[in-house]
Backbone as CSV, one residue per row, in Angstrom:
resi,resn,N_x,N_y,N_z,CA_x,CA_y,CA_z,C_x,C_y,C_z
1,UNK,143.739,167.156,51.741,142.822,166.086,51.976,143.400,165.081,52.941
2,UNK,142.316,164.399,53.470,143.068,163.630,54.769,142.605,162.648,54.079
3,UNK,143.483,161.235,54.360,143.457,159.918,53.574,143.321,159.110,54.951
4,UNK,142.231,159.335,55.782,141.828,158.170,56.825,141.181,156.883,56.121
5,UNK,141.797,155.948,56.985,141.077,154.530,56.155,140.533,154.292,57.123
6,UNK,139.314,153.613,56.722,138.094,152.934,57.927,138.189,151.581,58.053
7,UNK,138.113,151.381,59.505,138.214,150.037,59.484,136.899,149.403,60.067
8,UNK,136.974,148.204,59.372,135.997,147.257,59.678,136.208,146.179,60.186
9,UNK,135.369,145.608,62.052,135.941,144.871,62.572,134.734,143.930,62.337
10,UNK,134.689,142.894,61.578,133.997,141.968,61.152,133.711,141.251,63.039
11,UNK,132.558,140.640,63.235,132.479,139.941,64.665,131.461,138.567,64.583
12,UNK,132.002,137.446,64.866,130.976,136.509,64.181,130.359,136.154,66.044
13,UNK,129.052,136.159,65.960,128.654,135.862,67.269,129.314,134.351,68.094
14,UNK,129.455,134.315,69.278,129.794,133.155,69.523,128.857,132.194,70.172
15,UNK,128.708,131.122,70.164,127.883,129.864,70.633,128.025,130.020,72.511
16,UNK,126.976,130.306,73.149,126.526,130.384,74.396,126.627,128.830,74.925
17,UNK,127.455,128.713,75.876,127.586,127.207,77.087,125.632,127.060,77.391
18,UNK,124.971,125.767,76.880,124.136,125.427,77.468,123.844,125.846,78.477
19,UNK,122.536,126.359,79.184,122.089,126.579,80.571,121.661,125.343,81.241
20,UNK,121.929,125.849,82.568,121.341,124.803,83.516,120.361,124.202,83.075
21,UNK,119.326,124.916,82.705,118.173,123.925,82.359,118.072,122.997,81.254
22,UNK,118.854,123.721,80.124,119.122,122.697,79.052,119.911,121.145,79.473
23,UNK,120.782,121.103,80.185,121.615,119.957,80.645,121.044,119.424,81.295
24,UNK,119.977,119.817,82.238,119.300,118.838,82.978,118.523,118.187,82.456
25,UNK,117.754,119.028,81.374,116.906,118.021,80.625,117.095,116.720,79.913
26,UNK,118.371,117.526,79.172,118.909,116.125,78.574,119.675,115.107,79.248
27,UNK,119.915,115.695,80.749,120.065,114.454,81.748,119.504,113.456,82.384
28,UNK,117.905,114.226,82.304,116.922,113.008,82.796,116.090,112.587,81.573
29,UNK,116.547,113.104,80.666,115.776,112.705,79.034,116.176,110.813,78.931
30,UNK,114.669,110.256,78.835,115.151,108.536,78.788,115.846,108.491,77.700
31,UNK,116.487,107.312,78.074,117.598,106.653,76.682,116.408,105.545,75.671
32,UNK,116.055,105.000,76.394,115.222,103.480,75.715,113.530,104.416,75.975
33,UNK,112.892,104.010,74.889,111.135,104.069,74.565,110.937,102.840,75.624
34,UNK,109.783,103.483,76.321,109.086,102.520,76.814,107.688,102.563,76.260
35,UNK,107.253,101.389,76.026,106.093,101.331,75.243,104.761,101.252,76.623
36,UNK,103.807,101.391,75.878,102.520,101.688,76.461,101.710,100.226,76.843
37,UNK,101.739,99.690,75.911,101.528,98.097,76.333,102.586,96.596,76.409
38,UNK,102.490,95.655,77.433,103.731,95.023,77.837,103.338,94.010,76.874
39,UNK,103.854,92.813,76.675,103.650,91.559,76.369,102.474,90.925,76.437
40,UNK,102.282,90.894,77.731,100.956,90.688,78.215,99.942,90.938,77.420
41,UNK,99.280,91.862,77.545,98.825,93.001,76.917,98.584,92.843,75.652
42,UNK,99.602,92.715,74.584,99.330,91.609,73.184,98.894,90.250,72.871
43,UNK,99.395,89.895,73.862,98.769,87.796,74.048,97.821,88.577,74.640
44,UNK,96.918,88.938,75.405,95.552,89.176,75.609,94.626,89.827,74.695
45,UNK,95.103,91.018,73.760,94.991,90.957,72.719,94.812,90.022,71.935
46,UNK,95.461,89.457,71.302,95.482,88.121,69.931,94.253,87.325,70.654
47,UNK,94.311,87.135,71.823,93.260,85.581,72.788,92.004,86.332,72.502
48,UNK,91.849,87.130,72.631,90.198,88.351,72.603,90.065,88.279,71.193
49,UNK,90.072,88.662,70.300,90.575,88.373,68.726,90.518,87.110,68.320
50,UNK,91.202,86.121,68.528,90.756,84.961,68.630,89.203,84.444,68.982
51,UNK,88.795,84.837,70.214,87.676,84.020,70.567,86.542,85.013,69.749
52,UNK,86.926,86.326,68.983,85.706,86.668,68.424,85.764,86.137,67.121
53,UNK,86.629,86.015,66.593,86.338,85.058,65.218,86.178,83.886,65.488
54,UNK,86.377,82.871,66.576,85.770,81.883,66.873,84.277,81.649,66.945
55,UNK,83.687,82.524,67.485,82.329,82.934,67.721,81.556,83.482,66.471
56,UNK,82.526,84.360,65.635,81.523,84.116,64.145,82.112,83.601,63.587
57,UNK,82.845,82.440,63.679,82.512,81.252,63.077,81.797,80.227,63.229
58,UNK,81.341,80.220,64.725,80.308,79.236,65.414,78.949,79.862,64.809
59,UNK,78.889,81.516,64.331,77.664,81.654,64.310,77.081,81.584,62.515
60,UNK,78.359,81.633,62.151,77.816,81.256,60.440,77.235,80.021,60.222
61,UNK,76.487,80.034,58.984,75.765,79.030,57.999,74.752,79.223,58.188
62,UNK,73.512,78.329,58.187,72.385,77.978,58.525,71.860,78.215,57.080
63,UNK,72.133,77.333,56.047,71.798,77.714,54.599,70.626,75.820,54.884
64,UNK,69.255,76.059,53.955,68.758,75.277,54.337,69.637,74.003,52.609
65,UNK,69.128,72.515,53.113,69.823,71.892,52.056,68.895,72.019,50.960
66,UNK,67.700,72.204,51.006,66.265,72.360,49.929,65.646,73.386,49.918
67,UNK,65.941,73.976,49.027,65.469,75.909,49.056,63.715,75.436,48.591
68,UNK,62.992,74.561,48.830,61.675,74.313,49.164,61.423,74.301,50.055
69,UNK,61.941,73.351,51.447,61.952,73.373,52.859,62.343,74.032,53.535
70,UNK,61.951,74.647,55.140,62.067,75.362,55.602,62.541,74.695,57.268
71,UNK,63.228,74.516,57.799,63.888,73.867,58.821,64.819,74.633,59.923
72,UNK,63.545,75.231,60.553,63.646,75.848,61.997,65.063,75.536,63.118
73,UNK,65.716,74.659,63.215,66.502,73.857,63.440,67.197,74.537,63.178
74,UNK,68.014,74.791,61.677,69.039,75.156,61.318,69.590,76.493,61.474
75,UNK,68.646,77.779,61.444,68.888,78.790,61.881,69.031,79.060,63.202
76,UNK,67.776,78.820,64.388,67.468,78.801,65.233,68.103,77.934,66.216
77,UNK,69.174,77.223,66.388,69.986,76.667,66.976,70.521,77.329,68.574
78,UNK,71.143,76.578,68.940,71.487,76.593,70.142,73.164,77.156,70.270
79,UNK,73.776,76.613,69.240,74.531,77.173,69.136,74.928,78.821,68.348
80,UNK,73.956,78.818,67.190,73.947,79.985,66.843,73.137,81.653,67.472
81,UNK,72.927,80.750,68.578,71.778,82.175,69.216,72.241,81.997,70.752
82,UNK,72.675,81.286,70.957,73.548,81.297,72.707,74.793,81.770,72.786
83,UNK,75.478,80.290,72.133,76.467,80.273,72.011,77.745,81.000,71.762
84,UNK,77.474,81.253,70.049,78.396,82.199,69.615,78.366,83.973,69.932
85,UNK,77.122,83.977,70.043,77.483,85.355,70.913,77.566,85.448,72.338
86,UNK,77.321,84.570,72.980,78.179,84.483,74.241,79.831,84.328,74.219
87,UNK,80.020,84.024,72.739,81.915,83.845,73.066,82.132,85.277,72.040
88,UNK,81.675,85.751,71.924,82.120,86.737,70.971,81.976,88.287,71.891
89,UNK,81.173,88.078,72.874,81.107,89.184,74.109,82.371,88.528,75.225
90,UNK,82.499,87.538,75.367,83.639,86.886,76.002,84.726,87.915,75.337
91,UNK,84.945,87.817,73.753,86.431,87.985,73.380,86.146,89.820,73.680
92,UNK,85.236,90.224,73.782,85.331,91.409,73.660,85.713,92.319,75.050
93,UNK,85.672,90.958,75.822,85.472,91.419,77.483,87.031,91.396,77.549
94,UNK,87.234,90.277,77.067,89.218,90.188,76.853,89.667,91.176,76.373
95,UNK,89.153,92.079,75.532,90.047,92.696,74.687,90.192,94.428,75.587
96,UNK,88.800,94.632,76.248,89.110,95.459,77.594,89.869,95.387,78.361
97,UNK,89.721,93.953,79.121,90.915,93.656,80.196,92.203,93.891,79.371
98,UNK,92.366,93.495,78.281,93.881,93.637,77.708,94.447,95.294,77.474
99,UNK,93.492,96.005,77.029,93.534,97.231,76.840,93.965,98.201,77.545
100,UNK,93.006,98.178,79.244,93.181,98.586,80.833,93.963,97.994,81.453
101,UNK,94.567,96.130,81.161,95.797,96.041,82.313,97.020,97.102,82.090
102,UNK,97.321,97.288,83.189,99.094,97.983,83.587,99.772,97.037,83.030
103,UNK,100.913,97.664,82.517,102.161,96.803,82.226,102.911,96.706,83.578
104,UNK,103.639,95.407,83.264,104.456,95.337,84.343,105.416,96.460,85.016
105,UNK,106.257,96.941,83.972,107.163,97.703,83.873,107.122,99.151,84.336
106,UNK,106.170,99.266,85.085,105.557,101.189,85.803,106.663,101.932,85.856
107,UNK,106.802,102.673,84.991,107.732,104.225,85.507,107.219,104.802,86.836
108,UNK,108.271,104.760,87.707,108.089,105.340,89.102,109.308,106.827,88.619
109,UNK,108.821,108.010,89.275,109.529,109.199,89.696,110.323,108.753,90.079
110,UNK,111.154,108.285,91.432,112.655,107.734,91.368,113.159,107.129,90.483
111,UNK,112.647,106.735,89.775,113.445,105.778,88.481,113.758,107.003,87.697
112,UNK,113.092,107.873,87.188,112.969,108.980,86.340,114.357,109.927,86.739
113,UNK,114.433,110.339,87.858,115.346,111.015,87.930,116.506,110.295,88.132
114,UNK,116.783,109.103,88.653,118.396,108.290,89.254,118.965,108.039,87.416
């Protein structure tokens, strides 16, 4: 009888050097989030927001003082039928412009890659 022993060459795979493309990516990969809206952009926000709760607040009440009488006046106002919805389409016009301005801060392609 022949007494050959078998051998076993155990081989653990080895970890491949990143490719070109992997390193580049994470070379032009940004460091800092840049956000979508600037400063701006929020204070125009809050001001639009503002002037629409201003506006229904100009447009509440009109409760009469004598639930017998009926006083045209109080509902029908000048301020409650002009007024407050003229500032409440105001805040809403703000809150577009705030929405659609550019931030200051534009990512340009040269910036991206340097």
């Amino acid at each position: 009888m022949s007494t050959k022993k078998k051998v076993v060459v155990a081989t653990t795979p080895t970890k491949s050097a990143p490719t070109v493309q992997r390193s580049k990516a994470a070379a032009v990969a940004p460091k800092s989030t840049i956000l979508i809206f600037d400063k701006t952009n929020y204070l125009l926000m809050l001001v639009g927001l503002a002037l629409i709760a201003f506006g229904l607040v100009l447009m509440s009440g009109g409760q009469m003082p004598d639930p017998n009488t009926w006083d045209e006046s109080l509902i029908y106002s000048r301020r409650r039928t002009v007024i407050a919805p003229a500032i409440i389409l105001l805040g809403l016009v703000v809150e577009i412009i705030a929405i659609f301005k550019k931030p200051m801060h534009e990512v340009t392609p040269a910036a991206e890659v340097a």
